[in-house]
LOFI-466215 format. One record per atom (N, C-alpha, C, O): residue number from 0; x negated, y negated, z; atom name. Coordinates in steps of 0.05 Angstrom, whole numbers, always signed. Example, Ala and Ser with C-alpha at 12.3 -4.5 7.8 and 13.67 -1.06 7.14 Angstrom:
R  num       u       v       w  atome
R    0    -264    +114    +156      N
R    0    -246     +90    +156     CA
R    0    -264     +66    +156      C
R    0    -285     +66    +169      O
R    1    -257     +45    +142      N
R    1    -273     +21    +143     CA
R    1    -258      -1    +157      C
R    1    -268     -23    +161      O
***
This chain:
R  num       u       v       w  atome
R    0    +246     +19     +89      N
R    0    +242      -4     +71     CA
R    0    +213      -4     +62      C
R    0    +194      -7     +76      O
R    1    +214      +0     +37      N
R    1    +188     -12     +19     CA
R    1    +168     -40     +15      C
R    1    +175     -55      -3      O
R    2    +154     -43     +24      N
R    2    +151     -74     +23     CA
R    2    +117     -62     +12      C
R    2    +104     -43     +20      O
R    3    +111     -84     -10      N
R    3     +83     -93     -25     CA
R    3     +84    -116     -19      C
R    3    +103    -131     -20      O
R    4     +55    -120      -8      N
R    4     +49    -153      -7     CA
R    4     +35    -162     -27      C
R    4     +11    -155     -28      O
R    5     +42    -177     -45      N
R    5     +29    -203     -65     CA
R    5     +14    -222     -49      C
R    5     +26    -233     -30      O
R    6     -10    -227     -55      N
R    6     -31    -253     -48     CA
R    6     -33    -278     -76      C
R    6     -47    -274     -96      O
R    7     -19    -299     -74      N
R    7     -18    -306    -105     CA
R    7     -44    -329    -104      C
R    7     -44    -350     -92      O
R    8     -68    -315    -121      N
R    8    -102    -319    -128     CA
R    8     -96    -336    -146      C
R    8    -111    -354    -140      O
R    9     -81    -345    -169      N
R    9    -102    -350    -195     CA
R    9     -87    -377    -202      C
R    9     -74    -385    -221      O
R   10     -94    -387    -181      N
R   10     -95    -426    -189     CA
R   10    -121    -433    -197      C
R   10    -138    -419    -187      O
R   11    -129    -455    -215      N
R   11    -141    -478    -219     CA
R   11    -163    -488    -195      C
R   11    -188    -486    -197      O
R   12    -148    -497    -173      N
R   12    -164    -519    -152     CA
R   12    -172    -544    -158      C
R   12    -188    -559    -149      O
R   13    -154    -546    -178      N
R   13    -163    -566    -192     CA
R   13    -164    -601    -170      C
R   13    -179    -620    -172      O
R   14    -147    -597    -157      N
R   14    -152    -620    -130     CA
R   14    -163    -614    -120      C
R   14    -170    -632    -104      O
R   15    -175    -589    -115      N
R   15    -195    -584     -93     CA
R   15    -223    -594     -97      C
R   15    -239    -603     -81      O
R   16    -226    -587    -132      N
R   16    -255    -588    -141     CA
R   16    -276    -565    -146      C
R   16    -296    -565    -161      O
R   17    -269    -551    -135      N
R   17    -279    -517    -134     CA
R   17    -264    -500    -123      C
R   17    -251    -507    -104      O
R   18    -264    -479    -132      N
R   18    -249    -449    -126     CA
R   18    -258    -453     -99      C
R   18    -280    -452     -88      O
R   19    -220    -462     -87      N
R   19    -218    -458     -53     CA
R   19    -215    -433     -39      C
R   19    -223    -429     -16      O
R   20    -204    -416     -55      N
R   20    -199    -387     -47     CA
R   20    -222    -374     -35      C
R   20    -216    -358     -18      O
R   21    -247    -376     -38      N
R   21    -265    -368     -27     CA
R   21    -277    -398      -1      C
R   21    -289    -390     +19      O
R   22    -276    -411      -3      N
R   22    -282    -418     +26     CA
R   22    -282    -408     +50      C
R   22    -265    -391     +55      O
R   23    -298    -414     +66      N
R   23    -305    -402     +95     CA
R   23    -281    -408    +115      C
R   23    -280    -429    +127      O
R   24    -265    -390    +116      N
R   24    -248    -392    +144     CA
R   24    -244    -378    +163      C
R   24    -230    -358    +164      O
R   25    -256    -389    +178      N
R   25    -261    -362    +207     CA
R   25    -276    -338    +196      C
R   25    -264    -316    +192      O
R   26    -295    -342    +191      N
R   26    -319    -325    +174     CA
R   26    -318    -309    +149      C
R   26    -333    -291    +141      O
R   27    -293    -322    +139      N
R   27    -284    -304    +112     CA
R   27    -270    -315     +98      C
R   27    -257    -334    +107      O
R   28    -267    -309     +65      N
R   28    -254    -314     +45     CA
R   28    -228    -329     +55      C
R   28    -217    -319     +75      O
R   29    -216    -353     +45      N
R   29    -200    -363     +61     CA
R   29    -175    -351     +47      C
R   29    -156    -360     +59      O
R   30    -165    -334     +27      N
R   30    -152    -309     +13     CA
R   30    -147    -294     +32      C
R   30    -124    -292     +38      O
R   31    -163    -281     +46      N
R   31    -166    -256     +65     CA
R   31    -151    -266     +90      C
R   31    -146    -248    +105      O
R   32    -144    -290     +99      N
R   32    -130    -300    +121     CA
R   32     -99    -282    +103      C
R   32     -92    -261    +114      O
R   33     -93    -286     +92      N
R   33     -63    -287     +74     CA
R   33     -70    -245     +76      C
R   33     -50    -232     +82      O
R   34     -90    -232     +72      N
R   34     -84    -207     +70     CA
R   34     -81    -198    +103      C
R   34     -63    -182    +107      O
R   35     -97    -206    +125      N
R   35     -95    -196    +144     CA
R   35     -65    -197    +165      C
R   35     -54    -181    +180      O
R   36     -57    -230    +153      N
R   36     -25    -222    +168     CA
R   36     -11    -206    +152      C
R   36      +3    -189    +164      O
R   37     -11    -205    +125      N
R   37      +4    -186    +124     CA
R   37      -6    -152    +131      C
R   37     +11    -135    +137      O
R   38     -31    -146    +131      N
R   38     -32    -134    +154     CA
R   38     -31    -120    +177      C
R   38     -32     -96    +184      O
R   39     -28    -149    +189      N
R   39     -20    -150    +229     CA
R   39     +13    -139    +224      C
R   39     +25    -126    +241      O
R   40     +26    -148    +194      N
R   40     +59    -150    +206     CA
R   40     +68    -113    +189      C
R   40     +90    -102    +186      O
R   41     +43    -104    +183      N
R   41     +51     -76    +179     CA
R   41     +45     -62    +152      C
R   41     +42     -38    +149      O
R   42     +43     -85    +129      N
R   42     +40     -80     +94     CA
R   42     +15     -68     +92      C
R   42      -6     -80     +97      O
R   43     +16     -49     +88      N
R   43     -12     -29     +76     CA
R   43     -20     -23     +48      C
R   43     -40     -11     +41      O
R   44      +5     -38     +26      N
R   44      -3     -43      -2     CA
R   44      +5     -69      -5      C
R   44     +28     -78      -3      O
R   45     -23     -84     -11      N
R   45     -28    -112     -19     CA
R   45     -39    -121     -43      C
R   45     -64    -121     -42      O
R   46     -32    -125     -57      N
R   46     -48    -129     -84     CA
R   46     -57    -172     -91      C
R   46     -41    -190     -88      O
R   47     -74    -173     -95      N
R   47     -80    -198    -108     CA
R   47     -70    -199    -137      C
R   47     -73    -181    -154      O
R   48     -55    -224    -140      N
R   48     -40    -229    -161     CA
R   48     -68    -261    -183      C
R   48     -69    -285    -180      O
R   49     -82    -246    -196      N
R   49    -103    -269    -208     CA
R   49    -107    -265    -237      C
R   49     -95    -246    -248      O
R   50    -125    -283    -250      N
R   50    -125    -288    -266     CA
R   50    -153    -273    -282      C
R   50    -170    -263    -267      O
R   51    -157    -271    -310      N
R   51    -180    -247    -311     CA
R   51    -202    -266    -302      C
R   51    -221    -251    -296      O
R   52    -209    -289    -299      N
R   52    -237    -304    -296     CA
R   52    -237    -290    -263      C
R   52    -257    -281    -252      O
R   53    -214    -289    -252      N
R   53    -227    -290    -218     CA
R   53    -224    -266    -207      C
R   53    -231    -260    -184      O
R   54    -209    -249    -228      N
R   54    -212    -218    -218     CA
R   54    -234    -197    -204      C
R   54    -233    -181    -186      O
R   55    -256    -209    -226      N
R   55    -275    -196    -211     CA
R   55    -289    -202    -178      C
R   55    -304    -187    -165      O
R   56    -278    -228    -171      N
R   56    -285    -232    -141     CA
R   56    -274    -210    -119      C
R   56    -286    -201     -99      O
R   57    -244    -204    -132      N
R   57    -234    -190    -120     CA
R   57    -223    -158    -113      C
R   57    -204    -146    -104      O
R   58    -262    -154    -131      N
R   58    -260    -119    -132     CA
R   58    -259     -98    -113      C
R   58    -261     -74    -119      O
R   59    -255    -110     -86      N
R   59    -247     -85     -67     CA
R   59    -218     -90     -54      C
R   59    -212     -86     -31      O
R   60    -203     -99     -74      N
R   60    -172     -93     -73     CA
R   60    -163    -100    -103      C
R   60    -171    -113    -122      O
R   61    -137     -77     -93      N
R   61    -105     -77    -119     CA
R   61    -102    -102    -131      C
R   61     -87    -118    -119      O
R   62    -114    -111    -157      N
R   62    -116    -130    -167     CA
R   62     -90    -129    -191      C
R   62     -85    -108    -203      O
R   63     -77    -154    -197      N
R   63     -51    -147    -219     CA
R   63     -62    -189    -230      C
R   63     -59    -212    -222      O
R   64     -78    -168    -259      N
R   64     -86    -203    -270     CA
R   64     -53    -203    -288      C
R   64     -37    -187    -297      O
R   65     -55    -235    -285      N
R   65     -35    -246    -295     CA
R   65     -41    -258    -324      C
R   65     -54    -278    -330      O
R   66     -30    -242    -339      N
R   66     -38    -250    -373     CA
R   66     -34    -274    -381      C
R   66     -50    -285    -396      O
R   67     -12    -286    -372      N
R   67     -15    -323    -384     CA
R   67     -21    -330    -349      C
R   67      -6    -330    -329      O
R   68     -45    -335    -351      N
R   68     -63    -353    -322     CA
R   68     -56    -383    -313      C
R   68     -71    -397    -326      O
R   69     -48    -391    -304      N
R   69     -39    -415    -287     CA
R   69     -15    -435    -306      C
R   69     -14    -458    -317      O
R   70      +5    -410    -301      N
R   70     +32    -407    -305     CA
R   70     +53    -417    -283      C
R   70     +76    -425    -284      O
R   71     +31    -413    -260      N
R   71     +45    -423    -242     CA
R   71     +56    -397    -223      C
R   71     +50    -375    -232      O
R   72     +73    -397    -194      N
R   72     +77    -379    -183     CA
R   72    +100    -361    -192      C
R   72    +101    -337    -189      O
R   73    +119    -375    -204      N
R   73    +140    -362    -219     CA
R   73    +130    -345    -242      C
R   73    +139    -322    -244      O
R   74    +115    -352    -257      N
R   74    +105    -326    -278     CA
R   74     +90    -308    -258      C
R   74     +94    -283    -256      O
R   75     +72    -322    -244      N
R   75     +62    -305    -224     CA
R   75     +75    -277    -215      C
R   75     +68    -254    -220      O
R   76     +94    -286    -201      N
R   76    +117    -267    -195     CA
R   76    +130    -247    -199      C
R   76    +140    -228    -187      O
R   77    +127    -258    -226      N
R   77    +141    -248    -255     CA
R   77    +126    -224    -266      C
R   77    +134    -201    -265      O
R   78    +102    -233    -278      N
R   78     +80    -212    -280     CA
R   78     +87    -185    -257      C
R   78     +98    -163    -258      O
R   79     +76    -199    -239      N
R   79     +72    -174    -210     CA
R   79     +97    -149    -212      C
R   79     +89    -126    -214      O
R   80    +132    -156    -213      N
R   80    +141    -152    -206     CA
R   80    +145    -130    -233      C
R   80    +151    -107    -228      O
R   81    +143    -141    -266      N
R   81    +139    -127    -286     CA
R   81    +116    -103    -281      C
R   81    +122     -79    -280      O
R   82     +95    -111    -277      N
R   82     +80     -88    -266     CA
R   82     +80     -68    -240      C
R   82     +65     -49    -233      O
R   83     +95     -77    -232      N
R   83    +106     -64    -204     CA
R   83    +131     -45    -204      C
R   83    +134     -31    -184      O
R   84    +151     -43    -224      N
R   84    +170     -43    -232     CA
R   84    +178     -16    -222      C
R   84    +198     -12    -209      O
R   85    +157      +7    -230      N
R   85    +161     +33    -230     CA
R   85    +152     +37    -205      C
R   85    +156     +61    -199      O
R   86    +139     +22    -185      N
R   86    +138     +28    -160     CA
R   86    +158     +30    -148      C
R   86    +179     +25    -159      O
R   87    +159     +41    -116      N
R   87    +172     +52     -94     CA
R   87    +189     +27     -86      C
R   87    +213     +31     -81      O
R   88    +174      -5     -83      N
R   88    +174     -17     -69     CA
R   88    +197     -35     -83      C
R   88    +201     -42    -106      O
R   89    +213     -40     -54      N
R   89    +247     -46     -53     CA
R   89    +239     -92     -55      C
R   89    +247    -110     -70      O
R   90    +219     -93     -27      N
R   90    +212    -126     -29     CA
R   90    +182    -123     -44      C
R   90    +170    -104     -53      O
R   91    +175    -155     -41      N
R   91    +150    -156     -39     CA
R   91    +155    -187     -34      C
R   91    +170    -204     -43      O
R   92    +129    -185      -5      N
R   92    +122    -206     +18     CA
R   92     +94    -210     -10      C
R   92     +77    -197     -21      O
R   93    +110    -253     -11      N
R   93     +87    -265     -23     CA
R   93     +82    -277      +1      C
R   93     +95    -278     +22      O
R   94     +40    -293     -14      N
R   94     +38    -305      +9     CA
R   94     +20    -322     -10      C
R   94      +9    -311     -29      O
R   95     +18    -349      -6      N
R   95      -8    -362     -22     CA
R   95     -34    -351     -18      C
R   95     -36    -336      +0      O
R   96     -59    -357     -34      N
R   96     -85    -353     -19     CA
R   96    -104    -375      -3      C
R   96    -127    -376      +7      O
R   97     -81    -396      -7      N
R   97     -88    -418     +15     CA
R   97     -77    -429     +33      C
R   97     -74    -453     +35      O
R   98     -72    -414     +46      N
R   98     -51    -417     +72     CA
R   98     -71    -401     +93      C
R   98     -75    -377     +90      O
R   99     -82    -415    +113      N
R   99    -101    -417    +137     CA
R   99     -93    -411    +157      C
R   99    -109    -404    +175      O
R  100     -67    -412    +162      N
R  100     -60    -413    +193     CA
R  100     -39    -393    +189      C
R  100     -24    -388    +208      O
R  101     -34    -380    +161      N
R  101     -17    -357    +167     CA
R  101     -23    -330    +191      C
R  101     -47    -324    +194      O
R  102      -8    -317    +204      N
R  102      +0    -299    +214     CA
R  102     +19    -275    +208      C
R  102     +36    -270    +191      O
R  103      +6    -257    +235      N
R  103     +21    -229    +222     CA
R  103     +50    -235    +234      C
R  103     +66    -217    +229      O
R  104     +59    -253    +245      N
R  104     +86    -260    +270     CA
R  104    +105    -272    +245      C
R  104    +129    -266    +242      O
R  105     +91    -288    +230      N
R  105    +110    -304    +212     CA
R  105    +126    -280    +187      C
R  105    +148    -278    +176      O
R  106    +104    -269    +188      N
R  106    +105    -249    +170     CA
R  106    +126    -222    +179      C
R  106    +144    -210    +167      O
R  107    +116    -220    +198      N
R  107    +141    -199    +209     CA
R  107    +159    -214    +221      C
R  107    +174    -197    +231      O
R  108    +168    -238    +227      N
R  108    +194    -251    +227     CA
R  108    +206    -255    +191      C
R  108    +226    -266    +183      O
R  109    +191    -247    +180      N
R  109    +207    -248    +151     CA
R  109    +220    -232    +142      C
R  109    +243    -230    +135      O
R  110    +200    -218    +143      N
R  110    +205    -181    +148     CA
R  110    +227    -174    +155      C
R  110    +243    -162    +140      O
R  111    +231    -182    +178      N
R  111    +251    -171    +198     CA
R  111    +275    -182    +186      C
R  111    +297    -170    +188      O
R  112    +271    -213    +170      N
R  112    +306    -218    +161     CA
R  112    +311    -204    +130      C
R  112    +330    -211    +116      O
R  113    +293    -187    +123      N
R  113    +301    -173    +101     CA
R  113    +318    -152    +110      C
R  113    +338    -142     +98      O
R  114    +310    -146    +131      N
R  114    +331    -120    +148     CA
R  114    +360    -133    +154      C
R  114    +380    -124    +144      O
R  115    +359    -156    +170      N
R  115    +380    -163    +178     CA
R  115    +404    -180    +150      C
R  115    +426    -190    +151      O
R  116    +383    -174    +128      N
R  116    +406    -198    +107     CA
R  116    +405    -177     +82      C
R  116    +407    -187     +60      O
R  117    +403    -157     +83      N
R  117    +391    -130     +65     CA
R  117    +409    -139     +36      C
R  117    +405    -123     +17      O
R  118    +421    -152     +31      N
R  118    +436    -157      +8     CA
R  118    +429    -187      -8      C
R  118    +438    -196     -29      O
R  119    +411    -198     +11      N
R  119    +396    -225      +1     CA
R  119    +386    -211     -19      C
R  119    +386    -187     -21      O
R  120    +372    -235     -41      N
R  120    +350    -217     -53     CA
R  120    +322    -243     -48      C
R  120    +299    -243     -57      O
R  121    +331    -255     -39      N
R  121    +310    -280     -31     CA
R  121    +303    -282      +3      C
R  121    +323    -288     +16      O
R  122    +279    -279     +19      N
R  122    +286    -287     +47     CA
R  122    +274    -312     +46      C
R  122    +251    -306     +51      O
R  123    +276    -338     +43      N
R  123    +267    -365     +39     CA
R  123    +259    -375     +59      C
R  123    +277    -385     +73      O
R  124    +236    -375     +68      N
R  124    +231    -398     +95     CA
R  124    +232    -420     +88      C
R  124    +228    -427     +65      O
R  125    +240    -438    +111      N
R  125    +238    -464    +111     CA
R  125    +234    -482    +126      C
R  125    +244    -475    +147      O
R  126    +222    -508    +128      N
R  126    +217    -519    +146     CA
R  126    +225    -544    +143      C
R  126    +219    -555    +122      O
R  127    +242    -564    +166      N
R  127    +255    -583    +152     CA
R  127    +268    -590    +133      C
R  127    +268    -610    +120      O
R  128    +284    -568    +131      N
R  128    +297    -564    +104     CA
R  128    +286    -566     +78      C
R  128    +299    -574     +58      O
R  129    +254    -555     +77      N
R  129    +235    -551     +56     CA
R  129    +237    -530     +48      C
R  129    +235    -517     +69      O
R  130    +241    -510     +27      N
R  130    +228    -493     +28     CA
R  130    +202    -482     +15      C
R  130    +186    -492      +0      O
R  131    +204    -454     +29      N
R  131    +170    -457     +21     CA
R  131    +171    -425     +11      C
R  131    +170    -405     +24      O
R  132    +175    -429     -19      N
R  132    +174    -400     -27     CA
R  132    +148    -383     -35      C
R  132    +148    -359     -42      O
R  133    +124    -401     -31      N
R  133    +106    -386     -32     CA
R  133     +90    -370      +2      C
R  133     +67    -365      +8      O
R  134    +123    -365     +19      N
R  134    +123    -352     +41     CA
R  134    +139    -330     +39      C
R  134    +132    -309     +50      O
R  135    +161    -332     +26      N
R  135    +181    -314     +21     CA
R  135    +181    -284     +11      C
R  135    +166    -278      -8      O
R  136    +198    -263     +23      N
R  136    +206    -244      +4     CA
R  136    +215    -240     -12      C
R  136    +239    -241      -5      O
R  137    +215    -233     -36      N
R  137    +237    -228     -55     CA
R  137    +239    -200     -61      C
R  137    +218    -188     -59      O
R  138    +258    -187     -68      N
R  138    +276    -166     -71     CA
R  138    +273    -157    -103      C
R  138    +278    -170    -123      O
R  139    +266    -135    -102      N
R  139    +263    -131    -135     CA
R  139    +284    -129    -153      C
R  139    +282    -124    -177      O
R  140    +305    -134    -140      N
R  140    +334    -137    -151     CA
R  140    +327    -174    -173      C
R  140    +338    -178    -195      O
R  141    +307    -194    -160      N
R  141    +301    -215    -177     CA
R  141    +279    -205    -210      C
R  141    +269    -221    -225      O
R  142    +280    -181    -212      N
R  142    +259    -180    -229     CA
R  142    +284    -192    -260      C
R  142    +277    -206    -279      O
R  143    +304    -184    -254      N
R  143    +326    -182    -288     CA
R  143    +328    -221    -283      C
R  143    +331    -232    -305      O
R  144    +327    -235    -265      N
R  144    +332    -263    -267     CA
R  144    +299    -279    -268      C
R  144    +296    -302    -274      O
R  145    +284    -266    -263      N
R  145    +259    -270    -264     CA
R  145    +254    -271    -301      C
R  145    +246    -290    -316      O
R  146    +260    -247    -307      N
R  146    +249    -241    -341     CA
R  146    +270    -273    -354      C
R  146    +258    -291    -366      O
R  147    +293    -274    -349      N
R  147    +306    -301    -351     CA
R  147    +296    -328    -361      C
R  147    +298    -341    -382      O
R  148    +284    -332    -335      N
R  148    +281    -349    -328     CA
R  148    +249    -368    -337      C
R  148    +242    -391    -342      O
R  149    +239    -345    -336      N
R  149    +208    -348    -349     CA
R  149    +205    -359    -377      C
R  149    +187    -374    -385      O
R  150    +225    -350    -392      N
R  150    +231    -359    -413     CA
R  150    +230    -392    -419      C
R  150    +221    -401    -439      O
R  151    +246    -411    -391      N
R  151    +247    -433    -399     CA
R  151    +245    -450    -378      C
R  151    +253    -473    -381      O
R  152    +236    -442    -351      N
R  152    +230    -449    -323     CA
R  152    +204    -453    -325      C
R  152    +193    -452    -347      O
R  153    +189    -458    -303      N
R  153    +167    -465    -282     CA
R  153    +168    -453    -261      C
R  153    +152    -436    -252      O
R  154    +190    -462    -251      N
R  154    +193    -476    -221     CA
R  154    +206    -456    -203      C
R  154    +228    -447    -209      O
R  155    +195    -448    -182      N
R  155    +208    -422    -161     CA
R  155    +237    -437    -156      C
R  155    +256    -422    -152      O
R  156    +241    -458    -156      N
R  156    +275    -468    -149     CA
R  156    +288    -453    -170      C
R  156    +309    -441    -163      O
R  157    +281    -452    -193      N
R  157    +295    -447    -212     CA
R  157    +311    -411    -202      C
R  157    +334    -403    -200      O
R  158    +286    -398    -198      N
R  158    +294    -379    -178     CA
R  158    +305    -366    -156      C
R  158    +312    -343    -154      O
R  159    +306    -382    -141      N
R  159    +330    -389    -115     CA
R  159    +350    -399    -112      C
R  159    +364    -395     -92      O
R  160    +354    -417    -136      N
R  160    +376    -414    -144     CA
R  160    +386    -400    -160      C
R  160    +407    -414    -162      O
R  161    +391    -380    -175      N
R  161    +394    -362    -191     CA
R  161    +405    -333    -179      C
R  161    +421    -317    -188      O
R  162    +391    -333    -157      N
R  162    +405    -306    -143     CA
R  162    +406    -322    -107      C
R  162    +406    -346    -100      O
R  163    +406    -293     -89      N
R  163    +416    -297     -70     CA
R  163    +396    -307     -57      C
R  163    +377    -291     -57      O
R  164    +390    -332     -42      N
R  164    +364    -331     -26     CA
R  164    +376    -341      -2      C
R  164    +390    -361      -1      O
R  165    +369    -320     +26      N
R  165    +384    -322     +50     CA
R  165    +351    -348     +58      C
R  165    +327    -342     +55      O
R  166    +361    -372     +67      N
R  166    +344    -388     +77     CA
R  166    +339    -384    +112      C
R  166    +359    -387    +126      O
R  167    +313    -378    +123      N
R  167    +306    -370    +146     CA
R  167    +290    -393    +152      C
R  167    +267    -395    +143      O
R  168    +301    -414    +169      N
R  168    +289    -434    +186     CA
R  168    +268    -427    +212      C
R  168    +270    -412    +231      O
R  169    +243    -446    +202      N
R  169    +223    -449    +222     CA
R  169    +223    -475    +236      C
R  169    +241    -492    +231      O
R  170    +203    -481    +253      N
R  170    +206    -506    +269     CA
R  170    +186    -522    +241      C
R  170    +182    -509    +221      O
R  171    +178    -541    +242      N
R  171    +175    -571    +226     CA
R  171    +150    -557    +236      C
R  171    +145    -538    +222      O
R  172    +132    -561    +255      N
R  172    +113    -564    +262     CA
R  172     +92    -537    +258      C
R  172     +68    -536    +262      O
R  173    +119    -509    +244      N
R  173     +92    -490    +244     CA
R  173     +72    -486    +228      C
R  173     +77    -487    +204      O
R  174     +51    -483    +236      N
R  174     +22    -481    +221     CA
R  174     +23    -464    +205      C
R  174      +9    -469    +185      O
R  175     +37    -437    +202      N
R  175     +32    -420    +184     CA
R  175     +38    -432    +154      C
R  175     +31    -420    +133      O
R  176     +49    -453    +156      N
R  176     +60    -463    +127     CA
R  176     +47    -493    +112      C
R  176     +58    -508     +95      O
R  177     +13    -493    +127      N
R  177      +8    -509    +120     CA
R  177     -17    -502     +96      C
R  177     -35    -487    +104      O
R  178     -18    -512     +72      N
R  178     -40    -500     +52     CA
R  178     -60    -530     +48      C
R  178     -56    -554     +53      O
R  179     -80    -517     +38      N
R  179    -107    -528     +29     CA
R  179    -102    -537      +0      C
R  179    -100    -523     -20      O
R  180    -100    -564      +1      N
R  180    -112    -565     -35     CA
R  180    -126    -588     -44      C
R  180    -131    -591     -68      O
R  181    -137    -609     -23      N
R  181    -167    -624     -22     CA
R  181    -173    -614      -1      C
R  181    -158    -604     +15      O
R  182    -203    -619      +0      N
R  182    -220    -612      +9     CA
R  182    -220    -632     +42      C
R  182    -225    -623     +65      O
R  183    -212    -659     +34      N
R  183    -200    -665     +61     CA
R  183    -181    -655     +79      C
R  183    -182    -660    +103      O
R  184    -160    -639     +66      N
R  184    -137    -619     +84     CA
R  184    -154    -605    +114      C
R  184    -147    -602    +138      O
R  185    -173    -600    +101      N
R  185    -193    -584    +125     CA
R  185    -201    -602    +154      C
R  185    -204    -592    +176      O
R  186    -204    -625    +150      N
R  186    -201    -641    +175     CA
R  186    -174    -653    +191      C
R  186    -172    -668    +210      O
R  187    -159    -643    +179      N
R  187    -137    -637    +193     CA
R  187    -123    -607    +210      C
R  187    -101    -596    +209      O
R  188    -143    -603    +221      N
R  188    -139    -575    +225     CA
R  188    -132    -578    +255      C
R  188    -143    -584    +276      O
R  189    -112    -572    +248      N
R  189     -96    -563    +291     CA
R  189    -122    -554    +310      C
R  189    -119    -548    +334      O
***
């Protein structure tokens, strides 16, 4: 199995107030939390999915700017997977670039249900019956409902519903699925 990991960079911050992606977490780009689990869980091609203003931050990795910029994660997606197309790669493990408490465990429990559901084309985490697709795999089998959908969507639901998305439950309480987007989020830190 093929797997590329997507880091999806090129939001706004606009609740934050300033470009959060670079904040200090655990002595580094708080972006680079989101590349190392993937990682720990095995992905050795990771590309940042951004926009041309913030590209250049992120010149010592596989950068894929996204031509209409804060489109949201579904064009996001969309882009990547168009430019990706002619690659090897069967999934690709997204991950936000503000997600703090991700791990390489969550990540290779995702992993792992792409093996076990190999005909999904969605592996959907969820928590509390949330889901949270800016954790998920998707299957490049979504690229023909992706081009779709872009057309007259936003919204990653729009996408999960549309094809197969096998939903993979977590407990309510795990940290890997919690993101930054004020600046107070950070005093809430487990």
């Amino acid at each position: 199995m093929n797997v590329a990991g997507l880091v999806l960079a090129g939001g706004r911050s606009s609740r934050y107030g300033r470009q959060k992606l670079f904040e200090a977490h655990q002595g580094k780009p708080l972006y680079q939390q989101s590349i190392a689990a993937m990682q720990h869980a095995g992905i050795s091609s990771i590309y940042i999915v951004t926009n041309q203003e913030l590209a250049p931050a992120f010149q010592n990795h596989r950068v894929i700017i996204d031509e209409n910029p804060y489109g949201g994660p579904l064009r996001a997606l969309h882009t990547a997977m168009e430019k990706m197309s002619a690659e090897r790669f069967e999934w690709l493990q997204v991950l936000a670039g503000d997600v703090p408490y991700i791990d390489g465990a969550t990540v290779s429990t995702i992993l792992q249900a792409t093996k076990q559901h190999p005909n999904s084309d969605i592996i959907l985490p969820t928590t509390d019956g949330r889901n949270q697709p800016l954790h998920a795999a998707y299957h490049m089998r979504c690229l023909p409902a992706l081009r779709e959908l872009v057309k007259k969507e936003s919204s990653m639901k729009a996408l999960y519903d549309a094809v197969d998305a096998y939903r993979l439950p977590f407990p309510s309480d795990h940290l890997a699925f919690i993101n930054i987007n004020r600046p107070e989020d950070w005093r809430h830190e487990p």
